[in-house]
Backbone bond lengths (Angstrom), bond angles and torsions (degrees), N, CA, C in turn:
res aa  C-N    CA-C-N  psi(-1)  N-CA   C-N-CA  omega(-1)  CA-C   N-CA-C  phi
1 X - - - 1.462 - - 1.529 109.40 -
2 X 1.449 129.47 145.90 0.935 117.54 -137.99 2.032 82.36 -109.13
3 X 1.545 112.42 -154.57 1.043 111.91 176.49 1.372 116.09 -87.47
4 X 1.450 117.46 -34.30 1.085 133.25 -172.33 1.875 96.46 -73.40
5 X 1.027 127.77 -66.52 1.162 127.23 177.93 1.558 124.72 -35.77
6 X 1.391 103.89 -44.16 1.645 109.49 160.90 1.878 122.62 -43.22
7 X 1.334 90.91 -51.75 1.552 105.70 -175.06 1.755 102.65 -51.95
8 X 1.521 92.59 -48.25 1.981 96.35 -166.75 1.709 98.17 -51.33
9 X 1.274 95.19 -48.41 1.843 118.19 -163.47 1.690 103.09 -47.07
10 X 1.389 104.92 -28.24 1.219 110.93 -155.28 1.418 90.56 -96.67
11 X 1.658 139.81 -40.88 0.987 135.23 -138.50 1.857 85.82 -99.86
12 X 1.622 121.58 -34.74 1.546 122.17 175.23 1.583 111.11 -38.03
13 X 1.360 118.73 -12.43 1.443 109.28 -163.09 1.491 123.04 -87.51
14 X 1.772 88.00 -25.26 1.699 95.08 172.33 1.445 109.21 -79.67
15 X 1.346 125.09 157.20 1.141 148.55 134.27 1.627 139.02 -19.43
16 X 1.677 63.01 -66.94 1.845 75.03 -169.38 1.915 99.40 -128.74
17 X 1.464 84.38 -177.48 2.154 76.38 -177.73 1.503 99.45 -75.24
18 X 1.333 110.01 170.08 1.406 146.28 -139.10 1.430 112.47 -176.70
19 X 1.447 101.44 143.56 1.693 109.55 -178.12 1.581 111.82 -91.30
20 X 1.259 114.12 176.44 1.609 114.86 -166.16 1.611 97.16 -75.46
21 X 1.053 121.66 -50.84 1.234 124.94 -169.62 1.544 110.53 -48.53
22 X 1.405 124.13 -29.70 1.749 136.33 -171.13 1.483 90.25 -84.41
23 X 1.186 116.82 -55.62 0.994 113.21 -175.09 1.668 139.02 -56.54
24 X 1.603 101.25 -31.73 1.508 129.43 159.97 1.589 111.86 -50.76
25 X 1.738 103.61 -57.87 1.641 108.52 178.25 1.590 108.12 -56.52
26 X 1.241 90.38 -26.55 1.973 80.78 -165.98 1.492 125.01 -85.85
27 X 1.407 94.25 -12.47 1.638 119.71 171.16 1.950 106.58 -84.04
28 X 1.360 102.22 -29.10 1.728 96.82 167.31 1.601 109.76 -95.93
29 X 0.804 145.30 3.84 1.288 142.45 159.61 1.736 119.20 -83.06
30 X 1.530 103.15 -31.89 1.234 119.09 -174.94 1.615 115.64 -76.25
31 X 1.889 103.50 -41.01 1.262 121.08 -158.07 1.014 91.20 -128.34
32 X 1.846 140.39 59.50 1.402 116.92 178.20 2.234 133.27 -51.34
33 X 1.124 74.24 -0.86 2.040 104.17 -163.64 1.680 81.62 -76.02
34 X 1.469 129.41 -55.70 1.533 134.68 -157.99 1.712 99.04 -87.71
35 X 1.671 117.17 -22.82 1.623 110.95 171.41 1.473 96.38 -71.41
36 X 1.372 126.38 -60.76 1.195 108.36 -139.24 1.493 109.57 -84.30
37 X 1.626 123.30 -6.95 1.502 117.89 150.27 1.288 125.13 -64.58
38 X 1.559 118.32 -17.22 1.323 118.54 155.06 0.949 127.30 -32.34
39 X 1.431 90.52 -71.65 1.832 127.92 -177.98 1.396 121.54 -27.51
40 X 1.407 98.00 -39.63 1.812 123.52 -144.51 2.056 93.93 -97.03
41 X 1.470 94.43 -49.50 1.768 102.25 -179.30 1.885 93.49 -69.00
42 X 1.164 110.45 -57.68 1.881 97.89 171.77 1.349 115.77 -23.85
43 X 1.090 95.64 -72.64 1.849 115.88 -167.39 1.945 106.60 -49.32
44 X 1.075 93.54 -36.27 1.787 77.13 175.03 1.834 107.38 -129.33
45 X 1.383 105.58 61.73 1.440 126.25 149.35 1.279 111.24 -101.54
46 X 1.451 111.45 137.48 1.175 101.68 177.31 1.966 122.04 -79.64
47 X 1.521 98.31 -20.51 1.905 93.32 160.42 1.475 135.79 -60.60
48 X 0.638 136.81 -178.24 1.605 131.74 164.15 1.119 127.02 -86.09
49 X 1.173 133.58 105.99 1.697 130.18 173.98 1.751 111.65 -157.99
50 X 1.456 90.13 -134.29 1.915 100.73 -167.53 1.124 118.99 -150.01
51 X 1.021 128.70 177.70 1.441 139.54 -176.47 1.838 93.04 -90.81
52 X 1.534 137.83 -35.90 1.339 137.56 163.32 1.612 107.12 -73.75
53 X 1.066 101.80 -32.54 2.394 91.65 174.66 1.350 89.29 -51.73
54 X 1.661 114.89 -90.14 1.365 132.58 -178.12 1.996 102.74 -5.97
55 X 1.193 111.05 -86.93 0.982 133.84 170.84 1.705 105.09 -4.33
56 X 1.241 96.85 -69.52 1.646 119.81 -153.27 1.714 93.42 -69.18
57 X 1.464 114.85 -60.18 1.188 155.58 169.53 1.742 83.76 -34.61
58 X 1.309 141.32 -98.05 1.270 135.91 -174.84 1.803 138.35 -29.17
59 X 1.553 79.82 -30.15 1.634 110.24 171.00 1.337 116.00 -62.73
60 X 1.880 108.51 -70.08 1.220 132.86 -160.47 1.913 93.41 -70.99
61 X 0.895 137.85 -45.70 1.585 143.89 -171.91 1.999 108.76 -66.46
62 X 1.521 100.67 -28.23 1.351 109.89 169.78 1.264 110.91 -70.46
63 X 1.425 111.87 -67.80 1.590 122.52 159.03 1.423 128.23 13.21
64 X 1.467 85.25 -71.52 1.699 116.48 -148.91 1.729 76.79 -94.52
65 X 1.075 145.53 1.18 1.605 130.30 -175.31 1.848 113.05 -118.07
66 X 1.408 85.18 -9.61 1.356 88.89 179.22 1.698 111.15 105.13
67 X 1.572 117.92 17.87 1.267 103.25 -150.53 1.568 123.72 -97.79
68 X 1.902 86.08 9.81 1.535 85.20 -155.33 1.858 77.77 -125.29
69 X 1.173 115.59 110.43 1.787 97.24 -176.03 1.310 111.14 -110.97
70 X 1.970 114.67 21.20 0.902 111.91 175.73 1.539 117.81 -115.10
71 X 1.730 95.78 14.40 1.562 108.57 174.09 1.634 116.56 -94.72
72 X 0.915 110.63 175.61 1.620 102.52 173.12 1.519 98.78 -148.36
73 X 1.373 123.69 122.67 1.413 149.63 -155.35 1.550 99.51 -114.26
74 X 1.850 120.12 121.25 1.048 107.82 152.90 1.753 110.16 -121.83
75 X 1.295 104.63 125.77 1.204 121.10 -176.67 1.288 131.76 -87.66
76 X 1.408 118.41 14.62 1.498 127.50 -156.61 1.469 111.40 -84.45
77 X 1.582 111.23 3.66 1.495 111.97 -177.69 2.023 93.48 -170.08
78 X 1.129 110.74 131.58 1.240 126.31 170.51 1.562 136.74 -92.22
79 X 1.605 132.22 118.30 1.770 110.73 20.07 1.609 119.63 -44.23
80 X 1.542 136.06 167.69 1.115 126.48 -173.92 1.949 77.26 -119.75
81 X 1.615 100.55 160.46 1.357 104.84 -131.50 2.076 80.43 -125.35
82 X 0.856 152.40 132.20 1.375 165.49 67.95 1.761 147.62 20.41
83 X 1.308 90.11 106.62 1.724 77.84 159.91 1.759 115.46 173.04
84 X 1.134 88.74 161.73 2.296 101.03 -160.03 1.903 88.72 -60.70
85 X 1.291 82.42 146.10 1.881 100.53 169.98 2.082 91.43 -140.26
86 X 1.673 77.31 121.93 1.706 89.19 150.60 1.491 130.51 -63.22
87 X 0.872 116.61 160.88 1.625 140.93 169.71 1.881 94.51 -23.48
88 X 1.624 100.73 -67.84 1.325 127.83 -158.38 2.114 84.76 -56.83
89 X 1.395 106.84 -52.57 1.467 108.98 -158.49 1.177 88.42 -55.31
90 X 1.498 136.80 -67.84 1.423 153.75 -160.20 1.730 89.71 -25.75
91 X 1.396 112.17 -82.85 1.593 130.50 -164.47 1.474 79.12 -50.94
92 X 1.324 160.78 -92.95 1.244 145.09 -159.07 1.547 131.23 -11.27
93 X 1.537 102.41 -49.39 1.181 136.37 -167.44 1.191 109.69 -65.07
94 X 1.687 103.29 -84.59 1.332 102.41 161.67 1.455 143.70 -44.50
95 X 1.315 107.31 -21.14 1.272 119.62 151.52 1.969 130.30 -28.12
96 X 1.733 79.51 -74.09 1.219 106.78 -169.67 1.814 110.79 -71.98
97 X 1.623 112.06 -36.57 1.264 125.92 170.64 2.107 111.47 -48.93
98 X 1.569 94.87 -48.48 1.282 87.13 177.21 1.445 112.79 -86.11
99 X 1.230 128.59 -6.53 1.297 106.14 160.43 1.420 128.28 -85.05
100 X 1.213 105.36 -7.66 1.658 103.42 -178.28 1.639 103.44 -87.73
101 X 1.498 116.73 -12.98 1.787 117.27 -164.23 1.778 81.84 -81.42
102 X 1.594 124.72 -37.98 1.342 110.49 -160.93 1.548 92.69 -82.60
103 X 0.991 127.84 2.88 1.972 115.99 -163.21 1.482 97.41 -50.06
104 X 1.589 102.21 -66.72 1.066 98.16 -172.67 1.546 154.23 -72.85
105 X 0.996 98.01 1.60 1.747 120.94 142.70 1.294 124.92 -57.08
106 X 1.274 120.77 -48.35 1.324 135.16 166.82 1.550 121.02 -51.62
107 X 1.026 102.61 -52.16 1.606 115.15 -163.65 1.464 94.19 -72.04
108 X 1.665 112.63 -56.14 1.695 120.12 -175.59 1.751 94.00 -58.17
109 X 0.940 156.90 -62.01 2.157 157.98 -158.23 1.862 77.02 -58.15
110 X 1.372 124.25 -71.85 1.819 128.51 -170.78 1.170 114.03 -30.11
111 X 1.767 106.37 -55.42 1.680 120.97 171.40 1.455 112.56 -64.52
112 X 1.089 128.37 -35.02 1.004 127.93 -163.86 1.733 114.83 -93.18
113 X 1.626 105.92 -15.48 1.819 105.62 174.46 1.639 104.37 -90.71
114 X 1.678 106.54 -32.90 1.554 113.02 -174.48 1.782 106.81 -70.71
115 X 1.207 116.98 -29.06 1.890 124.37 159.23 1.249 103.23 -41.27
116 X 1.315 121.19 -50.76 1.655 110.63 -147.05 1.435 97.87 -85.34
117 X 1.120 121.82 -18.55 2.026 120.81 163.46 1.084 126.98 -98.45
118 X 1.277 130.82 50.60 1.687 152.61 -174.56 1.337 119.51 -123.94
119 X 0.687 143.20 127.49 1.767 171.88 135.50 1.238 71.94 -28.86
120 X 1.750 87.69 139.75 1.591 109.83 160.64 1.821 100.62 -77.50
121 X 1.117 124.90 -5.33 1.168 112.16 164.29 1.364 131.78 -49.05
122 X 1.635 86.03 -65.33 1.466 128.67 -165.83 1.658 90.71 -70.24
123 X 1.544 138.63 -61.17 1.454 124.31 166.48 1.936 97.63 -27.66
124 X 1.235 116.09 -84.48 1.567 130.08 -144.36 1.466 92.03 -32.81
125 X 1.576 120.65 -55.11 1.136 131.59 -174.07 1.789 122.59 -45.02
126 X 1.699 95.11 -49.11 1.755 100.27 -179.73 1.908 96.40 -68.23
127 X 1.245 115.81 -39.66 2.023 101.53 -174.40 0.966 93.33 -74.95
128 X 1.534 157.80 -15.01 1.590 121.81 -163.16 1.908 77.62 -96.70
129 X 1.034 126.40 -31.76 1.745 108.14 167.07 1.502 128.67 -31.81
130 X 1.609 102.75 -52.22 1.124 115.87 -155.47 2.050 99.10 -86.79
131 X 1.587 96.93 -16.48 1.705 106.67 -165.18 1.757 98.65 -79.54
132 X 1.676 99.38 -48.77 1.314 105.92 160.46 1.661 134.29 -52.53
133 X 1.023 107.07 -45.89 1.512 90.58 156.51 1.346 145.43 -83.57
134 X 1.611 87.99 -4.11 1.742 94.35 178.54 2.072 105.54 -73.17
135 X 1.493 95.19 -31.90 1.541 112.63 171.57 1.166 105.68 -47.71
136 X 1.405 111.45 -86.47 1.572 121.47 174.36 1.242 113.42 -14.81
137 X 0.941 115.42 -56.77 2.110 114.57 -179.75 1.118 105.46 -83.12
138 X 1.554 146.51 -36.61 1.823 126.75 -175.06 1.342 87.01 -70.77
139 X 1.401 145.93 -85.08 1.645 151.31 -174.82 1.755 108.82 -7.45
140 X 1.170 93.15 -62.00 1.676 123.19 -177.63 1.302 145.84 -60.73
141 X 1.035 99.28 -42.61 1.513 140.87 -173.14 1.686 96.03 57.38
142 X 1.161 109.09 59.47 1.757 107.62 167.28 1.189 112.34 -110.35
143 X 1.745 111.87 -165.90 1.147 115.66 162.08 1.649 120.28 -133.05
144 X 1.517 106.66 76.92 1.389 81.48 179.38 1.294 134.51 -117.93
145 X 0.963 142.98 156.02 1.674 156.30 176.67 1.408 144.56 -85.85
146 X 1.337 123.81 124.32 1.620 119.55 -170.43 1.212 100.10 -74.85
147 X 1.282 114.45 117.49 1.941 119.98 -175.37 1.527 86.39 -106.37
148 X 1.735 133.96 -179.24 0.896 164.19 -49.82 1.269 109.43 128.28
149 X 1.297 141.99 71.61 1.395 115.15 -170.70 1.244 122.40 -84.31
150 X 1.396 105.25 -14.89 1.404 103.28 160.37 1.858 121.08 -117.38
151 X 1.795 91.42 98.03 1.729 102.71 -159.25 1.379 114.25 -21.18
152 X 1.164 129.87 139.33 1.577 132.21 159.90 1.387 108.14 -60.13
153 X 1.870 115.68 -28.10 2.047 114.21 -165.85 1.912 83.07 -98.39
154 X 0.977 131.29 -2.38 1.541 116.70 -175.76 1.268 109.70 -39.86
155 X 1.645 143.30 131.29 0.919 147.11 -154.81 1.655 99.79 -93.13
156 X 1.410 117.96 -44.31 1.182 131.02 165.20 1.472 139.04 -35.45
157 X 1.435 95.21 -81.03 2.088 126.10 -172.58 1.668 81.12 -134.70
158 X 1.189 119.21 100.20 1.070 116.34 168.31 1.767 104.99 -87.21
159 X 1.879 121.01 121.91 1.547 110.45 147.87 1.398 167.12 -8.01
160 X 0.873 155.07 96.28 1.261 118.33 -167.20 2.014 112.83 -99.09
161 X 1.722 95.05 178.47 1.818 79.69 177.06 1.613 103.06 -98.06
162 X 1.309 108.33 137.93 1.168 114.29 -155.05 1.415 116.09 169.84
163 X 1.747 122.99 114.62 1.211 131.65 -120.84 2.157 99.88 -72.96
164 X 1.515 87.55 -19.17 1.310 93.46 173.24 1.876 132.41 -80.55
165 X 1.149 91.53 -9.60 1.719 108.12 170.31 1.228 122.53 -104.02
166 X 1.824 109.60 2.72 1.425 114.57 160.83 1.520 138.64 -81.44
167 X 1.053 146.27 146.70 1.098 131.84 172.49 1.803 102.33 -158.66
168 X 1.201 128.41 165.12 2.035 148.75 -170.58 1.752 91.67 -79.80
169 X 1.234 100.67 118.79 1.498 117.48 142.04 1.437 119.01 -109.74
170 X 1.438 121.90 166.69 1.307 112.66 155.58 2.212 93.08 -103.73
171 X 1.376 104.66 158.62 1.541 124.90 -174.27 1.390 99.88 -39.18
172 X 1.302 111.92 -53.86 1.795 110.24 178.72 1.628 125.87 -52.41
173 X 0.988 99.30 -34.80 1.906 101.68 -170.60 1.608 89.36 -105.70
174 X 1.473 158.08 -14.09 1.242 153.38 138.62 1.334 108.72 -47.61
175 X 1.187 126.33 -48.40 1.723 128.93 -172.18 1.833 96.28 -73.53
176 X 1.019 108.93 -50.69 1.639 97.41 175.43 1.283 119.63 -68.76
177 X 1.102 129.09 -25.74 1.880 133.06 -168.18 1.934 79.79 -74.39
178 X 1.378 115.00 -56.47 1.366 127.76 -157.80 1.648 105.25 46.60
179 X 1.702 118.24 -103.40 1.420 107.28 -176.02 1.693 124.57 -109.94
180 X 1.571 90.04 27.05 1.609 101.10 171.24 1.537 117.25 -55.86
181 X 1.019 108.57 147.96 1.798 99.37 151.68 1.651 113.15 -90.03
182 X 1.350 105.69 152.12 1.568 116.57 -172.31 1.413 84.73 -130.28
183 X 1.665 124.71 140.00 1.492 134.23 164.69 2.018 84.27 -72.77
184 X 1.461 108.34 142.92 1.336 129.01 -150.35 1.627 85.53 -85.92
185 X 1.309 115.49 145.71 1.527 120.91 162.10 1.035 115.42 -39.04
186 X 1.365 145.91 144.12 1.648 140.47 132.89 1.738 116.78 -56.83
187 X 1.284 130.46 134.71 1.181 113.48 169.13 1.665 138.28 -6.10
188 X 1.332 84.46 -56.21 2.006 115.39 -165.08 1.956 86.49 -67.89
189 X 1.288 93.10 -58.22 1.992 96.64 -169.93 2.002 103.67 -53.11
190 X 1.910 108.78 -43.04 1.583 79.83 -173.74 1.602 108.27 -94.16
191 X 1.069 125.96 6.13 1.288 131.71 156.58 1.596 112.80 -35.01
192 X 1.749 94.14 -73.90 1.206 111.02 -161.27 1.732 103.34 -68.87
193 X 1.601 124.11 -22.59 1.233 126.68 -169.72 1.570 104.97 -81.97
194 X 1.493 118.34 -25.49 1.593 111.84 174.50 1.618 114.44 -80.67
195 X 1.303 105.77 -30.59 1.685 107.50 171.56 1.334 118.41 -69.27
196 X 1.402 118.11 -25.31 1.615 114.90 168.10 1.176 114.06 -83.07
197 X 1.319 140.68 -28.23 1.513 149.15 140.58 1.701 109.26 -28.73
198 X 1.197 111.43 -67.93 1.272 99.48 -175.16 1.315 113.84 -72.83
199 X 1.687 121.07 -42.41 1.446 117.32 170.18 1.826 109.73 -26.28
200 X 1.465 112.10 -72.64 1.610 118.48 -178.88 1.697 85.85 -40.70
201 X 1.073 153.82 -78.29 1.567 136.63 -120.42 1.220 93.69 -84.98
202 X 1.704 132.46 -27.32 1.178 130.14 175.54 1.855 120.81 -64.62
203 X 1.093 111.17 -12.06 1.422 117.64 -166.24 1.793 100.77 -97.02
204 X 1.711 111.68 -17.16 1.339 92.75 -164.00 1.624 99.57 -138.92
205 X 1.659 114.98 22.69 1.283 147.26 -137.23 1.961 86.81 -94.70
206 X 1.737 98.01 -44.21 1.841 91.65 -170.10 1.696 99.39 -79.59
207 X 1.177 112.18 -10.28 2.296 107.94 -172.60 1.552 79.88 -82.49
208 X 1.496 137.24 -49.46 1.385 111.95 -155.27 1.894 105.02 -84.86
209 X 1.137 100.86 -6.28 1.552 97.97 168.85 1.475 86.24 93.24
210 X 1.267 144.63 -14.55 1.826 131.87 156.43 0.972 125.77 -5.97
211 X 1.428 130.63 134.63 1.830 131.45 137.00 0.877 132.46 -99.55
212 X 1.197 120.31 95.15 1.803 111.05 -162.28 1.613 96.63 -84.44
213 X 1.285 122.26 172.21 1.036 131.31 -178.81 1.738 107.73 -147.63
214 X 1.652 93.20 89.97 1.645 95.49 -168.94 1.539 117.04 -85.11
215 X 1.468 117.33 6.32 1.706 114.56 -175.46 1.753 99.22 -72.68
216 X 1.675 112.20 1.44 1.694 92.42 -159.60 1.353 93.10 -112.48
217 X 1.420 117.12 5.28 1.696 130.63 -174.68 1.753 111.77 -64.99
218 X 1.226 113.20 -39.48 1.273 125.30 -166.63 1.748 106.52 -81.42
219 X 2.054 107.67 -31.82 1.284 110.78 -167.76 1.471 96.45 -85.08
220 X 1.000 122.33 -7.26 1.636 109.51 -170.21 1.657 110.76 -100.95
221 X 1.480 99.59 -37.88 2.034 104.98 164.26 1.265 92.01 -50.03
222 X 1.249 143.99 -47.97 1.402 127.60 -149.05 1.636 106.49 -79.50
223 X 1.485 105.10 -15.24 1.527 101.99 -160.46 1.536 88.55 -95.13
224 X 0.918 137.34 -32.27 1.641 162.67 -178.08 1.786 99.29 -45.63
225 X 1.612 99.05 -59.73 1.351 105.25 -176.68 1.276 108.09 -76.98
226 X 1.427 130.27 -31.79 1.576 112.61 163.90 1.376 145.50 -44.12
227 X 1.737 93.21 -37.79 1.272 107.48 -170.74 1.908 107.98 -96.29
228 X 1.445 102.25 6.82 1.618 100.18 -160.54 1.621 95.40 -85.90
């Protein structure tokens, strides 16, 4: 078995993902023969480390090169986090990879057939959404987004775009709903959900060095409730 093969062998044992560093220990517990050459290249470096730095250090540099193509790495928050996919996972993957590259094609043809049956009302209504939240975030310093509450990709009851299935997320609670359906805010509910949004940004607004500018808070609920 080769060296590389050890590592996989070692990494099959977890479950679930895992950081490089767990993964390093578990490859010297497994392979004490591959710790203690660690050990040995540690010991006469002249920096400071280990036979598990090394270790970890050999892993993470493979990683990042492409070396392991039978791992699957999610990196969306650091340590970046690890773990073996079968054959079967692989075909999953790719699966799912190409459907998310076409999403957005999809969603824009959805937007783009549900446009062509709109009241110039019903248009005016979806941009002062999109104008309003672009506000909301320069004022704010947020991020928030015209979601859909009832997804346009829902596999189910799919949405449509349409000024009445809109309602304010901020990016975080939109990225989690992703293609759920949500029963749509009532006025009063996203009212009250952008003022607790900004409340939180107001509490921690002077550590990030922020300016909020709350005289424009009151003019934009109002525009919110017009268009709801």
């Amino acid at each position: 078995m080769t060296k590389s093969q050890k590592y996989l062998e070692a990494l099959k044992t977890f479950d679930d993902w895992v950081i490089v560093s767990e993964w390093a220990v578990r490859v010297g517990e497994l392979y004490p023969d591959i710790l203690d050459a660690a050990n040995e290249q540690a010991a006469n470096q002249a920096n400071d480390t280990t036979g598990l730095r090394e270790l970890a250090a050999r892993i993470s540099s493979r990683l990042s090169t492409g070396g392991f193509p039978e791992v699957e790495i999610d990196d969306s928050e650091r340590p970046r986090k690890v773990r073996y996919i079968s054959e079967a996972r692989k075909e999953e993957r790719i699966e799912e990879e190409l459907e998310a590259d076409i999403e957005p094609l999809t969603r824009a043809e959805r937007i783009r057939q549900d446009t062509q049956a709109l009241s110039e009302i019903e248009r005016y209504r979806i941009e002062e959404f999109e104008t309003i939240a672009k506000q909301l975030n320069k004022f704010f310093s947020l991020d928030f987004e015209v979601d859909h509450a009832f997804a346009l990709l829902n596999p189910s009851e799919a949405g449509k775009h349409h000024p009445d299935n809109l309602q304010l997320l901020i990016k975080a609670h939109n990225g989690k709903k992703n293609k759920k359906n949500w029963k749509r805010f009532t006025f009063e509910e996203q009212k009250e959900y952008i003022q607790k949004v900004i409340a939180l940004q107001t509490m921690i607004a002077t550590r990030l060095e922020i300016s909020l500018v709350d005289d424009v808070l009151e003019s934009l609920l109002e525009r919110v409730e017009r268009i709801y």
